[in-house]
C-alpha positions in Angstrom: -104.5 -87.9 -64.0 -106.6 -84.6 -62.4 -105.1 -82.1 -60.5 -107.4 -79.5 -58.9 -107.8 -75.9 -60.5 -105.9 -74.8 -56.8 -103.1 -77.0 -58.0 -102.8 -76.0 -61.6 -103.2 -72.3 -60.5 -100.0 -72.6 -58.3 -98.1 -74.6 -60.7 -98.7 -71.9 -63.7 -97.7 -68.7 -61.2 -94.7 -71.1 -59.7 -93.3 -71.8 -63.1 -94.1 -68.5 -64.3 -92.0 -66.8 -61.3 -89.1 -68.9 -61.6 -88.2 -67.7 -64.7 -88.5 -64.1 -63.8 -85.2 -62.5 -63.1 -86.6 -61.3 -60.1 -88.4 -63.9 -58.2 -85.5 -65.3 -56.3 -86.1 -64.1 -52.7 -82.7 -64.7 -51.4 -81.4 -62.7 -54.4 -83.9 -60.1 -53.9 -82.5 -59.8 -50.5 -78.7 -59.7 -51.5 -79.7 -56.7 -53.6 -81.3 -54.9 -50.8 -79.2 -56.0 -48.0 -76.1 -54.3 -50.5 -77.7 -51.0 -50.6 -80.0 -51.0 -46.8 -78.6 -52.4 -43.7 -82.5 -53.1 -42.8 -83.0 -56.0 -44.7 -79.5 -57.7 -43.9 -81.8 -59.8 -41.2 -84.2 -61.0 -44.0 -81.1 -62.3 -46.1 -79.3 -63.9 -42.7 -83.0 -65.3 -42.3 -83.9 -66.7 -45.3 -80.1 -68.8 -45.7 -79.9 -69.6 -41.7 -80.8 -73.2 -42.6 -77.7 -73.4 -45.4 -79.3 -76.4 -47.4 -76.9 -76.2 -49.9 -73.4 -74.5 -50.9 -75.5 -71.5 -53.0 -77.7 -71.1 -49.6 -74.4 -71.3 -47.9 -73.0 -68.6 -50.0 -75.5 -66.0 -49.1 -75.9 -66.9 -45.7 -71.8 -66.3 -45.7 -72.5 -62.7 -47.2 -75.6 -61.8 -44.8 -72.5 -62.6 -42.0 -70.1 -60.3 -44.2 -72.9 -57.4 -44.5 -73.7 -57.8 -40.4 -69.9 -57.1 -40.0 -69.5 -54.2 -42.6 -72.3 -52.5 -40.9 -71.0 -53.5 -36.8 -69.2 -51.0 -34.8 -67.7 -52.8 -32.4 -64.5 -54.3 -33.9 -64.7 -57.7 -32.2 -68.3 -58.1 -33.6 -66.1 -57.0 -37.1 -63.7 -59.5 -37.0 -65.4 -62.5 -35.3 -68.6 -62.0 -37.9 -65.4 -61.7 -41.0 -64.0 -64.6 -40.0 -67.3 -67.1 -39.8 -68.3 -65.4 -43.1 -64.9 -66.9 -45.0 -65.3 -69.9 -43.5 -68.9 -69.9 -44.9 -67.7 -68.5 -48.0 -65.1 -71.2 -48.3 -67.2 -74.2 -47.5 -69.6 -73.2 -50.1 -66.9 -72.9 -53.0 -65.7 -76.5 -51.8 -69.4 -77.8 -51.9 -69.9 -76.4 -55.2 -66.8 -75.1 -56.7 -67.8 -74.7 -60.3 -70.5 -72.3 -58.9 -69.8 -68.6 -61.2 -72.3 -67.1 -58.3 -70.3 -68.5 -55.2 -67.1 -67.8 -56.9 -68.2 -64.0 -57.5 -69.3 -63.6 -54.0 -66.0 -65.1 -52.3 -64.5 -62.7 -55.0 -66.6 -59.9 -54.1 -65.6 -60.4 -50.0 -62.0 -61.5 -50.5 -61.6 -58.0 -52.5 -63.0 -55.5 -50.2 -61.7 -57.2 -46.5 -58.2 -55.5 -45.5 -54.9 -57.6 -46.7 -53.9 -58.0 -43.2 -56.8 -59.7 -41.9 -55.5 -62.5 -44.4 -58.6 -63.3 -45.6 -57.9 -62.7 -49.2 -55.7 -65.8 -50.3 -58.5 -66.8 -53.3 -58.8 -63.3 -55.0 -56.7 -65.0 -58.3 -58.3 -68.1 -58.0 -61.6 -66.5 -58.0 -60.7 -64.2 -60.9 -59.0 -66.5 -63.1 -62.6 -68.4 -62.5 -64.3 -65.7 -63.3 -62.7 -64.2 -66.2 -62.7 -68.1 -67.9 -66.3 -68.4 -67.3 -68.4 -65.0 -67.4 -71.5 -65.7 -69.8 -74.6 -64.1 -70.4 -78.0 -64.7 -68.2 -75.9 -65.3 -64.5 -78.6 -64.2 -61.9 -76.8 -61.5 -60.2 -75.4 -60.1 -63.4 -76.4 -56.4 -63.0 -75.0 -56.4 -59.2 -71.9 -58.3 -60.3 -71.3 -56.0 -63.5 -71.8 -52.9 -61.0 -68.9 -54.4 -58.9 -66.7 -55.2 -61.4 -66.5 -51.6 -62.6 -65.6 -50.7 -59.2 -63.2 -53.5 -58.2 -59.8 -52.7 -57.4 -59.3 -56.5 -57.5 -59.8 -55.8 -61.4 -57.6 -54.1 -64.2 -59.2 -52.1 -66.6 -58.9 -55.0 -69.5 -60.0 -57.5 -67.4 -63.4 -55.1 -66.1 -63.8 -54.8 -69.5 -63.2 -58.3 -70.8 -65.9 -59.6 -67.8 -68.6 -57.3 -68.0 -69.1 -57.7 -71.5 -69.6 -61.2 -71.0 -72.6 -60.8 -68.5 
């Protein structure tokens, strides 16, 4: 069988890129959307067509990041809500997922009580805790959470991050 030197070009750099920790653009966008409310729209973009319960995932976080940085409190609340429903469908797609599990977590932690859109935090952790492990894709965003979590006790930030 030939393939053309086009074909074996894109292969190599294809292969090579998806092993890089790096070369995931939705992940790429996560990490900026996280720190600059400019590139929220390239995450939303890039998961708008939800092909799976991962894609779902993120496309359920661009929604929570739109909200965190809204000002009008309707836009708050109505954006919230979608983004847990996203959230949840995603875990029920794929509910042994440690990356949609951490980003419910993530959400479900830092959304007021009240709004009642926390009901999975000890699910989540319990997940979490049981199955941290080294190489997850997001582990230097997740470890930076963790550290910060109030969702978290100091044994348990402990316990998690060193498995990541």
């Amino acid at each position: 069988m030939r393939f053309c030197t086009c074909c074996v070009l894109s292969w190599i750099l294809f292969s090579g890129l998806t092993h890089s920790k790096n070369a995931d653009p939705i992940r790429d966008a996560y990490r900026k959307a996280l720190k600059e409310e400019s590139f929220v729209k390239e995450l939303k973009s890039l998961t708008k067509l939800r092909q799976n319960a991962l894609s779902t995932a993120f496309y359920a976080m661009a929604l929570a990041l739109e909200a965190r940085d809204a000002s009008w409190v309707p836009s708050k609340m109505s954006l919230a809500k979608e983004a847990f429903t996203e959230l949840n469908k995603a875990v029920k797609l794929d509910p042994n997922n440690f990356e949609i599990r951490y980003l419910r977590f993530s959400f479900s932690c830092e959304v007021p009580g009240m709004l009642g859109m926390n009901a999975h935090i000890q699910e989540d952790k319990t997940y979490l805790l049981k199955h941290a492990h080294k190489g997850e894709s997001l582990a230097d965003v997740m470890k930076k959470y963790f550290q910060k979590s109030s969702c978290l006790n100091a044994s348990e930030k402990t316990q998690i991050n060193s498995r990541l």
